[in-house]
C-alpha positions in Angstrom: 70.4 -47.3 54.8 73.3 -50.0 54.1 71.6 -51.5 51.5 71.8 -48.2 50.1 75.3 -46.9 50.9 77.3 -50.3 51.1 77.1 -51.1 47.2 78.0 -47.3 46.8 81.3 -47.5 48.8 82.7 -50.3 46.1 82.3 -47.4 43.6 84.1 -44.5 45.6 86.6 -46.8 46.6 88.0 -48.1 43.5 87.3 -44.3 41.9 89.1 -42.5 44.3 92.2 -45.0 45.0 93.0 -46.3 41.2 92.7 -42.6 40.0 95.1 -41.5 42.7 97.4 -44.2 42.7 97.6 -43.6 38.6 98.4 -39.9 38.7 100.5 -40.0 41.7 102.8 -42.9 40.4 103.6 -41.5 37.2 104.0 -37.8 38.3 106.4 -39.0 41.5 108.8 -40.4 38.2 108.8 -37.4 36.8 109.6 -35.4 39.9 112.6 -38.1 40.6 113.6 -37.4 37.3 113.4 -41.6 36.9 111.0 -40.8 33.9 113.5 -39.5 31.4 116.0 -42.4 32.3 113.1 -44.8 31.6 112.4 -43.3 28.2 116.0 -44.1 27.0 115.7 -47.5 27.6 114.6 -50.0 25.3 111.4 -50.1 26.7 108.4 -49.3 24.7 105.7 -46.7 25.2 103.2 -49.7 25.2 105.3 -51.3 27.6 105.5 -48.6 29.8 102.3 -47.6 29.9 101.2 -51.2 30.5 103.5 -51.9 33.0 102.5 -48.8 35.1 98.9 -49.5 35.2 98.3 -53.0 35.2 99.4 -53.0 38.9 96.3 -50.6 39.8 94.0 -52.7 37.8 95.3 -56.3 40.1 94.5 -53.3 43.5 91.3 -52.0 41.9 90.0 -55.5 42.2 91.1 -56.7 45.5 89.6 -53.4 47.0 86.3 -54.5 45.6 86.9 -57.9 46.8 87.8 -56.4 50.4 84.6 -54.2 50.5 82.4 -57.2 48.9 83.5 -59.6 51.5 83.1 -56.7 54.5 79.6 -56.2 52.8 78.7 -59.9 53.5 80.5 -60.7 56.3 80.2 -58.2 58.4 77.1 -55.9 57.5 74.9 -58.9 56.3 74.3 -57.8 52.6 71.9 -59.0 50.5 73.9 -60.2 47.2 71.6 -61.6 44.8 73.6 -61.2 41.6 76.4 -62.4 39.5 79.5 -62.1 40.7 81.5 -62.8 37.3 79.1 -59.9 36.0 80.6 -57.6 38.9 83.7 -58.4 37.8 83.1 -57.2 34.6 81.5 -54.1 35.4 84.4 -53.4 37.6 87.2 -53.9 35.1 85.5 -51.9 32.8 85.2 -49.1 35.4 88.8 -49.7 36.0 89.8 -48.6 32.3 88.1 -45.1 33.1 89.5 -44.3 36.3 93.1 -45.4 34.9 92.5 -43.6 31.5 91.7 -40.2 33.9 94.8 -40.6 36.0 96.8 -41.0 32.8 95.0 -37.8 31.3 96.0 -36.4 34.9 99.8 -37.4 34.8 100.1 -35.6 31.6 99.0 -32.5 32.7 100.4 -32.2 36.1 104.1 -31.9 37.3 104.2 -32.0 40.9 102.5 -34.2 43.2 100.5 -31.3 44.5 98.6 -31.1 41.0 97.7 -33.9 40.9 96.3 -34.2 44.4 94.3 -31.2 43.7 93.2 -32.6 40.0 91.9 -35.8 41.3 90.0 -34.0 44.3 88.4 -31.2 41.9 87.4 -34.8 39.3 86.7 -36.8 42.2 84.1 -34.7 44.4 81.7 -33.5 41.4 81.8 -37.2 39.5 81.0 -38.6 43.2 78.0 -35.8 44.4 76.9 -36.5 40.6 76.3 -40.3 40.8 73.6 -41.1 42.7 75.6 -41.9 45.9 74.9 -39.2 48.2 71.5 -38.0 46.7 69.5 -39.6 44.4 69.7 -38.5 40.8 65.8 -38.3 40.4 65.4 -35.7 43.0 68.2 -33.4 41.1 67.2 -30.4 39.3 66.5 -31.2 35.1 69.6 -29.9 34.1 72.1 -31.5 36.7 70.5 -34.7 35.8 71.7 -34.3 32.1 75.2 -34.0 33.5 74.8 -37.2 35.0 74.7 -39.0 32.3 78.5 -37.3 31.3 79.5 -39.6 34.6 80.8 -43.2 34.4 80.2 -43.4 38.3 76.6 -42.9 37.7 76.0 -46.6 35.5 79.2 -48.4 37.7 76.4 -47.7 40.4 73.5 -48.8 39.3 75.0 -51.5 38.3 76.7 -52.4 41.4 73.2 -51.8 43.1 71.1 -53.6 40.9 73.6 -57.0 41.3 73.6 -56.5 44.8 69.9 -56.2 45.4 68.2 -56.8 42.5 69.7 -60.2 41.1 69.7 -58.1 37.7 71.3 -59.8 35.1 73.3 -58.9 31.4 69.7 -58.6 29.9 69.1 -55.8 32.2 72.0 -54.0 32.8 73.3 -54.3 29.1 72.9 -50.3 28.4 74.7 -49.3 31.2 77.6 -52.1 30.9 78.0 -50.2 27.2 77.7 -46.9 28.5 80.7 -48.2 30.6 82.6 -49.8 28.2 82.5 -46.3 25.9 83.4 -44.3 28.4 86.0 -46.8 29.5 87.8 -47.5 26.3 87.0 -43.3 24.6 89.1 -42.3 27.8 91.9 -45.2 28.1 92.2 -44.4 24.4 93.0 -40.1 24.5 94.8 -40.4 27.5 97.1 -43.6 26.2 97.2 -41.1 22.7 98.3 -38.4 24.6 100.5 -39.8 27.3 102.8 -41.2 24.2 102.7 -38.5 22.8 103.6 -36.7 26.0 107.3 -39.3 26.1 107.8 -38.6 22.9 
């Protein structure tokens, strides 16, 4: 079952602490009431907004590396694939789990919202992936959802590098799938997060 789960737990892991770290940096400034003192600076939205989530992109990727190198080392994994190709699968995963804390911050003002807005994103995106169960045996209708879930392709991508060897020429409509859902979701909440200083 650790071929099976392992490649899975690369996913939850970069899901659950990128989107958390997001939201829960941004809404801890505006509890502080360090947000508003930021604003009057010279500072640019761009900047801002840059500056507060390029940090989680540099930890999104050394948590994969952690959990790649434990998979190896440790559990013996079979890694067939491109790792350069992981790496671009994972940055693009990245821009939709920043983009969703961003879209998080804006709505939440404690801390406490947004701990309970990542948990009620986090639990249906992960029992909808393919982690837990597999998608196939879900009823019709939940398996349409699925495909409404960036986790889902991040998945099967992560699993077919790992075991599979699979390359760009198979994993190209999921990569896209990625990269839309990655850059439609960056691009609202980066839209609405300005908007939201202003």
């Amino acid at each position: 079952s650790r071929n099976y789960f392992i490649p899975g737990v690369i996913v939850n892991i970069i899901m659950l602490v990128t989107l958390s770290l997001t939201t829960m940096a941004i809404v801890r400034e505006k509890e502080l009431g360090t947000m508003e003192q930021l604003m009057v600076t010279p500072i640019r939205p761009a900047e801002l907004i840059l500056g507060k989530t390029l940090p989680f992109v540099v930890i999104g990727f050394w948590d994969m590396l952690l959990v790649l190198g434990a998979s190896l080392l440790i559990f013996h994994m079979p890694f067939v694939g491109s790792f350069w190709l992981l790496c671009l699968a994972s940055l693009l995963f990245i821009l939709t789990t920043l983009g969703a804390g961003l879209l998080i911050s804006t709505i939440s003002h404690t801390q406490q919202q947004a701990n309970l807005a990542t948990f009620l994103l986090f639990q249906p995106f992960q029992m909808l992936s393919g982690f837990t169960f597999p998608i196939r045996s879900m009823p019709q209708v939940v398996q349409w959802f699925t495909f409404f879930n960036p986790m889902r392709y991040f998945l099967e991508i992560v699993r077919g590098i790992f075991l599979k060897g699979s390359g760009f020429d198979t994993l190209w409509p999921e990569l896209l799938a990625l990269g839309v859902f990655g850059v439609t979701i960056l691009w609202i909440s980066v839209l609405r997060f300005h908007k939201h200083l202003e």
